[in-house]
C-alpha positions in Angstrom: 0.0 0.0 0.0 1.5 3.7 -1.1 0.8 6.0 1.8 1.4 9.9 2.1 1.1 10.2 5.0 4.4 10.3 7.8 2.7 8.9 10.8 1.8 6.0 8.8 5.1 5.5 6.5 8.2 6.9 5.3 9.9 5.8 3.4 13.9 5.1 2.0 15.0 6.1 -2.0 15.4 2.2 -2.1 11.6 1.6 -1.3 10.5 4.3 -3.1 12.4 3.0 -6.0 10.1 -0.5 -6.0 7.0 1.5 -5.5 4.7 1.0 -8.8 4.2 4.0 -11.2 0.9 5.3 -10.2 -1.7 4.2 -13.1 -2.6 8.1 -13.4 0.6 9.4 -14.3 0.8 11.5 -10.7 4.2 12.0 -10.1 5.8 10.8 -6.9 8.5 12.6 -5.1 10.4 11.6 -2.0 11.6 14.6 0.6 13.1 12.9 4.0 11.0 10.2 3.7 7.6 11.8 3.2 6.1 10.7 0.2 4.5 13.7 -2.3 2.1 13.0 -4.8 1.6 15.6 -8.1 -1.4 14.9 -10.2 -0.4 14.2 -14.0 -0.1 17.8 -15.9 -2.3 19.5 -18.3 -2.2 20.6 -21.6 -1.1 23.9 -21.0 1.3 22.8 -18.5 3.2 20.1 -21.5 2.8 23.8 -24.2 5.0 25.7 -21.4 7.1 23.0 -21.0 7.7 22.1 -24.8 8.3 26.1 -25.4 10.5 26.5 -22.2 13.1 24.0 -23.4 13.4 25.5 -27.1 13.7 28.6 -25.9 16.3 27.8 -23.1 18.4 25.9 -25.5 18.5 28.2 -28.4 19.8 31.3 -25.5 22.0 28.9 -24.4 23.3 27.9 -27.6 23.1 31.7 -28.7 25.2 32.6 -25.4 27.8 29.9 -25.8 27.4 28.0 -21.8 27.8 25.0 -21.9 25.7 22.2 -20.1 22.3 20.2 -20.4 19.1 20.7 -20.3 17.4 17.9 -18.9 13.5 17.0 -19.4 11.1 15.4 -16.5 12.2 12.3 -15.2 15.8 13.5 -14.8 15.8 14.1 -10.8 17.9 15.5 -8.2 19.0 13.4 -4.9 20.9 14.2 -1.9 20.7 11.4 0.1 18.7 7.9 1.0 15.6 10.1 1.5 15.3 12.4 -0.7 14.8 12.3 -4.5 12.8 15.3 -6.4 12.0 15.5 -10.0 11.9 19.3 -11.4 9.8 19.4 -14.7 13.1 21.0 -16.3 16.7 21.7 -15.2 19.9 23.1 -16.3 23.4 21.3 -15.1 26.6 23.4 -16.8 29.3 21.7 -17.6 31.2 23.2 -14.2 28.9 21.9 -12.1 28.7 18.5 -13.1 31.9 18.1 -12.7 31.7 18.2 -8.9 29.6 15.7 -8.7 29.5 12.1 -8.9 29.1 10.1 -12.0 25.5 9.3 -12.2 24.2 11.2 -8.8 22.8 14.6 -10.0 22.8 16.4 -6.1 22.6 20.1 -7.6 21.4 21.9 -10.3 22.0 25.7 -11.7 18.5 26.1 -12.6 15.6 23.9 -12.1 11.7 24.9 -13.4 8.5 24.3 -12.0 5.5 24.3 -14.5 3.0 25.7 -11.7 -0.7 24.1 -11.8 -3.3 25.1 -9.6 -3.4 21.8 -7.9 0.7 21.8 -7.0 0.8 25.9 -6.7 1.4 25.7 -2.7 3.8 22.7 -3.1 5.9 23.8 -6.0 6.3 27.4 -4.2 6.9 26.3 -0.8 7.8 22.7 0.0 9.8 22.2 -3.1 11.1 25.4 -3.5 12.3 25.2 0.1 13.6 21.7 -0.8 15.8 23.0 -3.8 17.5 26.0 -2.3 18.4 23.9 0.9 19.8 21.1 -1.4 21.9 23.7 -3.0 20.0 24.5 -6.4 21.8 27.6 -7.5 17.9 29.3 -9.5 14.4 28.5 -9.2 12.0 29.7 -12.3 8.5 29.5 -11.3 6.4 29.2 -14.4 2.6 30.1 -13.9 0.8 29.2 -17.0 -2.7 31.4 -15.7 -1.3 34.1 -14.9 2.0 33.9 -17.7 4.2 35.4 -15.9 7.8 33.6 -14.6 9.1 34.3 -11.3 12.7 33.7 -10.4 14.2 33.0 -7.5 18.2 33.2 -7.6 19.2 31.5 -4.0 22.4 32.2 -4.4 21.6 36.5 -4.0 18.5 36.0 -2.5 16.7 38.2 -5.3 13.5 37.1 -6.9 12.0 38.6 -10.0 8.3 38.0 -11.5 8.3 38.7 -15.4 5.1 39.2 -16.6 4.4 38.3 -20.7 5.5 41.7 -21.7 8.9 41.4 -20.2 12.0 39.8 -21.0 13.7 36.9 -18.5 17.0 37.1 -17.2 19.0 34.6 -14.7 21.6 35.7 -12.3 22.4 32.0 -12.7 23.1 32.6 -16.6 23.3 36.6 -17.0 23.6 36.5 -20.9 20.5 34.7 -21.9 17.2 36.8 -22.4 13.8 34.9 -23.2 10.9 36.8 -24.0 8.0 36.0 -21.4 5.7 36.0 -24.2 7.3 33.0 -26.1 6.5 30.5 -23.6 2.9 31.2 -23.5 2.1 31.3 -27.7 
């Protein structure tokens, strides 16, 4: 039986690795043991996803960093309890190299695709969860609203970019995305 709930079950990255892929596509996620459950996106959520990455990767390209963009599934773990899966990150090429073949424990940017049911999770829990795991940039994607906040952990500024604007990281200072071409 899969239980959220603590004071029933927690749970190690070993036995969360043999639990069975929920047969609605929810997403599971492990932080110290407490089991998190994501419903499966929407539409909307999969269009700011597919736009995001192309237009990450061509700045990237255009800017000349070097690193990968990696898509859901790719997660981030720290240790035998916890094990999170962003819906997008970014790893530079300097950064992976400090860490273990095959672990990824940090990332330089990871993206949340906010949806009205994981809105208080994505922007608290998790986003609590990356910075203290040592993710360097948080972008907070709300697809209602289409606007992008980012938090930079590493300065401790956060910016909200509404569709007008233009993105910038402090993680990646070159790169500018226009707002409006994740939400076309």
């Amino acid at each position: 039986m899969i239980t959220t709930s603590p004071l029933v079950k927690t749970y190690t990255l070993k036995e969360f690795w043999e639990l069975p892929e929920p047969a609605d596509r929810s997403s599971l996620e492990l932080i110290k043991g407490v089991l998190y459950m994501s419903p499966p996106p929407v539409e909307t959520h999969d269009d700011a996803f597919g736009e995001l990455n192309k237009q990450l990767q061509r700045a990237i390209d255009r800017c000349g960093y070097s690193g990968t963009i990696y898509a859901p599934r790719a997660a981030l773990w720290i240790d035998d309890d916890t094990y999170l899966e962003p819906d997008l990150m970014y790893i530079s090429d300097e950064l992976k190299a400090q860490m273990k073949p095959g672990r990824r424990t940090r990332a330089d940017i990871v993206v949340e695709i906010i949806s009205p049911s994981n809105a208080d999770y994505d922007r608290k829990t998790k986003s609590d969860t990356h910075h203290a795991m040592g993710v360097r940039e948080m972008w907070l994607v709300d697809t209602e609203r289409q606007r992008v906040e980012v938090r930079s952990f590493e300065s401790g500024k956060t910016a909200a970019y509404e569709v007008t604007d233009v993105l910038r990281s402090e993680v990646l200072p070159k790169i500018e995305i226009p707002i409006s071409a994740l939400f076309t």
